[in-house]
N, C-alpha and C positions, 0 to 999 in steps of 0.2 A: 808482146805486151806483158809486162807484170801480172802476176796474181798477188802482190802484197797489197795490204790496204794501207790508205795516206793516215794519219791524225792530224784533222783539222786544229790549227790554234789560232786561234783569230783574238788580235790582241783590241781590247775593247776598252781602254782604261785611258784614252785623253780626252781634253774639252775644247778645243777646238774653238778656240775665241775667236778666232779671225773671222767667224762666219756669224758673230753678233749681231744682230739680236737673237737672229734660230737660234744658235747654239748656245748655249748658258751652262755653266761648270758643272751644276747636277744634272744639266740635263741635254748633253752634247751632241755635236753635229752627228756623228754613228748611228745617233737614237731618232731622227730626224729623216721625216720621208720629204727630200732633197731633190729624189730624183725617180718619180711616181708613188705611188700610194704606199709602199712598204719602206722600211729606214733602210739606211746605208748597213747596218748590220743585218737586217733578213738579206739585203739585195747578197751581201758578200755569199754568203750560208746557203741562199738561193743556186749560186753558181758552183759552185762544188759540187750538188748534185750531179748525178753522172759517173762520179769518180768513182773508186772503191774504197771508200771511206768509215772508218771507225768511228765512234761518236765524238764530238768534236767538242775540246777544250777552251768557253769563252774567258779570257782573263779580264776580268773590269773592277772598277773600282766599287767600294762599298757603299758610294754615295747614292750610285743609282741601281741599283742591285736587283730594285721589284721591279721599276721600267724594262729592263734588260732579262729577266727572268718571264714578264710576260709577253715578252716578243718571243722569244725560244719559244712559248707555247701557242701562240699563234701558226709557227713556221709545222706544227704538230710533229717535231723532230722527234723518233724513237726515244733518244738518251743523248744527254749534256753534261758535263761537267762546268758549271761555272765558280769560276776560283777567285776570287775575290782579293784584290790589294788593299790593305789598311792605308794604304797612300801611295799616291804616284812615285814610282821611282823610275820610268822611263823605260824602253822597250826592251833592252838588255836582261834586265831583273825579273821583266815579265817572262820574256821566254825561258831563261832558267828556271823560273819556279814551276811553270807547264812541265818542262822537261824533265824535270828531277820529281814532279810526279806520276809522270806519264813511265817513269822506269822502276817505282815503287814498288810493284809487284815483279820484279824481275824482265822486265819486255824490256824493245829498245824496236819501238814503233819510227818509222819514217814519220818528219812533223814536217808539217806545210802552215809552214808560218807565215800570216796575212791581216796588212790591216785589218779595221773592220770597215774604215770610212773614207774608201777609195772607189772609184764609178771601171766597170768594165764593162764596154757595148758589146762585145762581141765576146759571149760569155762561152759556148762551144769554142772556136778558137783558144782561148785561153784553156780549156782543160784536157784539147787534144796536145797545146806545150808542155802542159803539169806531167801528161804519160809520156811524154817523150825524154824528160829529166828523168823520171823515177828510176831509172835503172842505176843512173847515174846515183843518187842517192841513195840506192839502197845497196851501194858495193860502196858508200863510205866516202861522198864528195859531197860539199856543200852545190847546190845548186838555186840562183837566184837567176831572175825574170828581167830581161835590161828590154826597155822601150823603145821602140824605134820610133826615132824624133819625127817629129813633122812641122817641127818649125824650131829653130835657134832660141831656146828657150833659157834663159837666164835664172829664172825660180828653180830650178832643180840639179841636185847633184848628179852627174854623169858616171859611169862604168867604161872601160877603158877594155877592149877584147885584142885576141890577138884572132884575125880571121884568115882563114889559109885561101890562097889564089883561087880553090876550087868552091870556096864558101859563098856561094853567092843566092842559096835559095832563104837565106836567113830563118831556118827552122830548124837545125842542128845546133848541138851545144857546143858553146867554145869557149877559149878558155878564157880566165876571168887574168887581166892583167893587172888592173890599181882603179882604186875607187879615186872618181874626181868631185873638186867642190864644185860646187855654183859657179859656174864662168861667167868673165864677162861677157858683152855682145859682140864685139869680133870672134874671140873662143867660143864661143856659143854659136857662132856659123860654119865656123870649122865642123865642132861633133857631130852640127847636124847633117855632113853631109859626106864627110869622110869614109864614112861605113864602118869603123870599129869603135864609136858612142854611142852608150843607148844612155837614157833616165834612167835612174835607178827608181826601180819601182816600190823598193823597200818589203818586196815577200821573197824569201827565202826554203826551201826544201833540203830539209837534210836529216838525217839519223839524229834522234833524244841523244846517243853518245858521244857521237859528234860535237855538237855544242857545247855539251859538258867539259868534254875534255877542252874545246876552243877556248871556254870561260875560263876554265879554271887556270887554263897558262897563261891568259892575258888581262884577267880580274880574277884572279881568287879571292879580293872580300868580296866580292860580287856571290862568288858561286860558296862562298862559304856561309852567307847573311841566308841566302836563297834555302839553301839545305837544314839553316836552322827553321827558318820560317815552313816549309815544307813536313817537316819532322812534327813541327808543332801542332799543325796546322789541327783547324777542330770540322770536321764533316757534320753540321746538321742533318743531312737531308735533302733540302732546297741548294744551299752554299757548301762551299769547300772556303773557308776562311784562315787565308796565310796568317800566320802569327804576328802582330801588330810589332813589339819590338825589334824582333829578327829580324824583320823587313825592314824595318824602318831603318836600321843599320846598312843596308845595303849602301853602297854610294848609286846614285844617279847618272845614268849612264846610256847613249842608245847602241841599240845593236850595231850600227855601221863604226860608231867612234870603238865604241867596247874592243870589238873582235874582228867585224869584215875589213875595214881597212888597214888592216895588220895582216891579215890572213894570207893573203896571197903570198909575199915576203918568208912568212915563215914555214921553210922547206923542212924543219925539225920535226912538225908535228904531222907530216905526213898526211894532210887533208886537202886535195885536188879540191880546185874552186871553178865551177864553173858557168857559161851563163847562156839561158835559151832566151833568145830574139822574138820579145812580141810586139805584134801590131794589132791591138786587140782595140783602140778605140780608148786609152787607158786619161784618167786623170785621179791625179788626189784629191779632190774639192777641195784643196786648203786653203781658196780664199774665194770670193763673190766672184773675180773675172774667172777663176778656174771653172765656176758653175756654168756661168755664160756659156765658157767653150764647150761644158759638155753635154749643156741641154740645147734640145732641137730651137731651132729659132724660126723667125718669119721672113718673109721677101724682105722687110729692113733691117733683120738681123737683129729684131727685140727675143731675146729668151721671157715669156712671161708665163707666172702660176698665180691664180687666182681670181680674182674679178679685178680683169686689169683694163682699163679703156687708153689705149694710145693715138694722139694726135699729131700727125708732122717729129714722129720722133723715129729716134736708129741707132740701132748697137747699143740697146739699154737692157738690163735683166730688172726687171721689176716682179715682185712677189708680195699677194695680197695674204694673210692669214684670214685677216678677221674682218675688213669691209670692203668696201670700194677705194681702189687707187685708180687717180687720171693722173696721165701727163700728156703734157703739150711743150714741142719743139723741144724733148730733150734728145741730147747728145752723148753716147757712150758712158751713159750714169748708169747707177744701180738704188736702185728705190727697193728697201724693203719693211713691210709692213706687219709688227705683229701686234699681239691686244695691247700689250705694256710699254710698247715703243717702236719707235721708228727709223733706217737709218738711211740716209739720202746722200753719196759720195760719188766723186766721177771713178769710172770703172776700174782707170790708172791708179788710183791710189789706194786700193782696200786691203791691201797690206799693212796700212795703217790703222785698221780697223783697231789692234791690240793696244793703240795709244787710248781711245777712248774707254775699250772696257778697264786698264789700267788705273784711268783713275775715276771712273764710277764706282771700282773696286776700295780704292783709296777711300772715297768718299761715304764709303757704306752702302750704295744702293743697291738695293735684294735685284733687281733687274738682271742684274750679273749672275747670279747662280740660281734664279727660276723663275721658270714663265709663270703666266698668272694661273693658267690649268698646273696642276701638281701633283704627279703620279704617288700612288700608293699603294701597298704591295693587293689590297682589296679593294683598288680600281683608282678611281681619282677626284679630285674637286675643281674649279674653276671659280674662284671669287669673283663675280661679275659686279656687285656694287659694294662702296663702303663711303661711310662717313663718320662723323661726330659720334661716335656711341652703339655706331650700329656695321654690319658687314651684312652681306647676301652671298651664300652660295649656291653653286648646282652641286650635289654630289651624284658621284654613279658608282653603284657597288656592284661587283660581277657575281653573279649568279653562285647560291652557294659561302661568299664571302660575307663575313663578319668582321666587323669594327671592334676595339678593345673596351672592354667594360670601365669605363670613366663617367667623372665628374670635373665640373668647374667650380672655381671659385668667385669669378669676375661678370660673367655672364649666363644669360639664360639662350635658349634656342627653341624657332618655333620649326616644324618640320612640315611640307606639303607635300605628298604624293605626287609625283608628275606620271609617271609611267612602272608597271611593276609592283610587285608586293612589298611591305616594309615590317619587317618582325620587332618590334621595339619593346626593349624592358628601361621601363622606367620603374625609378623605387623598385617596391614590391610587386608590381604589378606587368604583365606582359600581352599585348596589343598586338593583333595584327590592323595592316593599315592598305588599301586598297588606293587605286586613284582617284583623285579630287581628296582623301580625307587628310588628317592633318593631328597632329597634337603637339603638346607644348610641355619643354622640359625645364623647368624651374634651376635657378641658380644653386648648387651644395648638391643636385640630385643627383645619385647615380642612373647610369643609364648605356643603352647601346644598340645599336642598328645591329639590321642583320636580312641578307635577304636568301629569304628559304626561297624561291622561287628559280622558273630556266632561264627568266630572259634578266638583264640588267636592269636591277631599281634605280632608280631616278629621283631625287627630291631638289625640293627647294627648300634650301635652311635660312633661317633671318638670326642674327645675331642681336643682342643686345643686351649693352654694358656695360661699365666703367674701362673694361682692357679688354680687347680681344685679340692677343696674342695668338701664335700658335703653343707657348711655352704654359697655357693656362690652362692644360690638361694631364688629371690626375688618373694614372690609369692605375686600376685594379688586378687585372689580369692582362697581362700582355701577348699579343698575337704575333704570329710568325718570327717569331726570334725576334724581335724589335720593341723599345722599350722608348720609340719618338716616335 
């Protein structure tokens, strides 16, 4: 076995439409507990435990940056680097900028490059394959993860092996021959059963130099945009924030088009490709039937989460967030239920999902990039009621955190204690506030929550006003880097 340690890069930056309504652009499938109480990014970060791992590199986008910063401290992980994209540019760009910071101090760390929002049941298995690559990686070959099929699966691209007569315990590395596309369903029962197809599972192990060098011969504006943005890049503290220009320059690109399916062909740059055989239970969640398959079901083969009552019904994934769902006599549907919307499709076609978020997009509707609860880097809110003039929310501030010193223009706000202490400076003047009590912040007045206390405060705020935008906040001093 190795004594080197892996560098986790867990690439965190897409949104995952296809699994609409959960997933919404600021606040996507990864971040979303899909599959038990933790999200698809603890579950990933969860399963590497084990390894001999260096603190581990999240790449995610800026949009959701406090969600995703307060999961990492949840997971209570020693140390994190999260590196933030001014904007998607696809997994390619992701991993080069990881990579090219990961060698900034001179290292050239083995990276274990991995979705974030991908299911694996059988999480031991899977990281006795990761030790079993690593040598291979750390003498200077790409090594990636191919799936061993379990049914003729049409959604996913295939890997092509060459496997020797003596290869039959499928737990040694072999070698990688050509990345295949999506086949159709006759080629699709071939891979499955041939013995040299697996899925591509899309994680990858290999040397920060490695890639470097892949990129740069096969995208130099890629690994050149990456290196400016890198260079630039400004360290808060909290974030590691890529250079917004730089980046944005990169072209858009993912790792398998970029580099892996080139890779093998190109005997110039001297990088053996290789690939370890899992059978780990694996799925991408990348659409509602992929969920189906991967969560447990009943004797009629309903996957369901939530408060869900089924009648005469089979092979349905129904998901309540927020009340009660009945069905009766349904058939291989998928009903899912959140506070802001609903979406009700037969099982066969939620690949289609992307047509609808498409044009609720088109059309404006905020549904598309966030639930009605709305993370904030000092916890969150939930708008539960609103009308003519008026809003209701819950807020919950985590122990410690404060909200930015502001005022409105449009509206006034009355505040109720639910649970917790509440430090409030209004005007001149500064309040603590206990539960049951309450006070009222006048429209033009400055003001600001804050909760000195251990546990999370809790209020209930009423709005009301001519606007109650979110854009109708004048902040004074601004908190955690953030100026929205």
């Amino acid at each position: 076995m190795s004594d080197s340690q892996l560098l986790p890069v867990v690439l965190s930056g897409g949104s995952g439409t296809r699994l609409w309504p959960v997933s919404r652009e600021k606040h996507p499938k990864q971040l979303q507990p899909l599959l038990g109480d933790e999200s698809l990014l603890q579950n990933t970060l969860r399963r590497l435990q084990g390894l001999p791992l260096r603190a581990p590199i999240i790449v995610s986008n800026q949009e959701y940056r406090f969600v995703t910063a307060e999961q990492l401290r949840q997971l209570g992980l020693a140390a994190w680097t999260l590196l933030l994209e001014p904007a998607g540019r696809n997994t390619a760009p992701a991993l080069t900028a990881a990579a090219l910071y990961a060698t900034h101090d001179g290292a050239d760390p083995v990276l274990l490059a991995t979705p974030a929002d991908h299911h694996v049941r059988n999480a031991e298995v899977f990281r006795a394959a990761v030790l079993r690559g690593l040598p291979e990686a750390e003498a200077g070959a790409v090594v990636t993860f191919g799936i061993v099929p379990d049914r003729p699966e049409t959604g996913y691209g295939y890997i092509e092996t060459r496997v020797g007569a003596g290869d039959t315990a499928r737990g040694a590395a072999v070698e990688l021959v050509a990345f295949r596309e999506k086949p159709d369903a006759l080629t699709a029962q071939t891979y499955a059963t041939d013995g040299r197809h697996f899925w591509n599972s899309g994680i990858f192990m290999l040397r920060a130099s490695a890639w470097i060098k892949a990129i740069g011969h096969f995208a130099p504006e890629i690994l050149g945009a990456c290196r400016k943005a890198v260079d630039a890049a400004h360290d808060d503290g909290d974030f590691v924030r890529l250079d917004a220009a730089a980046f944005a320059a990169s072209p858009a690109d993912s790792i398998d088009y970029a580099v892996m399916e080139k890779l093998p062909a190109a005997t110039e740059l001297d990088i053996p490709c290789r690939v370890i055989p899992l059978d780990v239970g694996w799925s991408d969640v990348g659409a509602w039937d992929a969920l189906w398959q991967a969560i447990d079901r009943d004797a009629d083969d309903n996957a369901v989460k939530g408060d869900v009552w089924l009648e005469d019904s089979h092979g349905n994934l129904v998901i309540a967030e927020h009340g009660l769902v009945a069905c009766i006599g349904c058939e291989d549907m998928v009903v899912v239920e959140t506070a802001d919307a609903v979406l009700i499709a037969p099982k066969a076609r939620t690949q289609e999902v992307k047509r609808i978020v498409s044009r609720l997009k088109a059309a404006g509707r905020s549904e598309v990039d966030l639930h009605r609860k709305v993370h904030r880097p000092w916890g969150w809110y939930d708008s539960i009621d609103n009308g003519e003039r008026f809003q209701v929310k819950r807020i919950v501030v985590r122990p410690g955190a404060t909200l930015s010193l502001q005022m409105h223009h449009h509206r006034a706000e009355h505040w109720v204690v639910v649970c917790g202490t509440a430090k409030v400076i209004r005007g001149n003047d500064t309040i603590l506030l206990g539960e049951n009590e309450s006070t009222y912040i006048p429209l033009g007045v400055k003001h600001r929550l804050e909760n000195p206390g251990q546990v999370p405060l809790e209020i209930i705020e009423v709005q009301s006003g001519s606007y109650l935008g979110e854009d109708d906040i004048v902040r004074f001093e601004y908190n955690y880097g953030r100026k929205q």
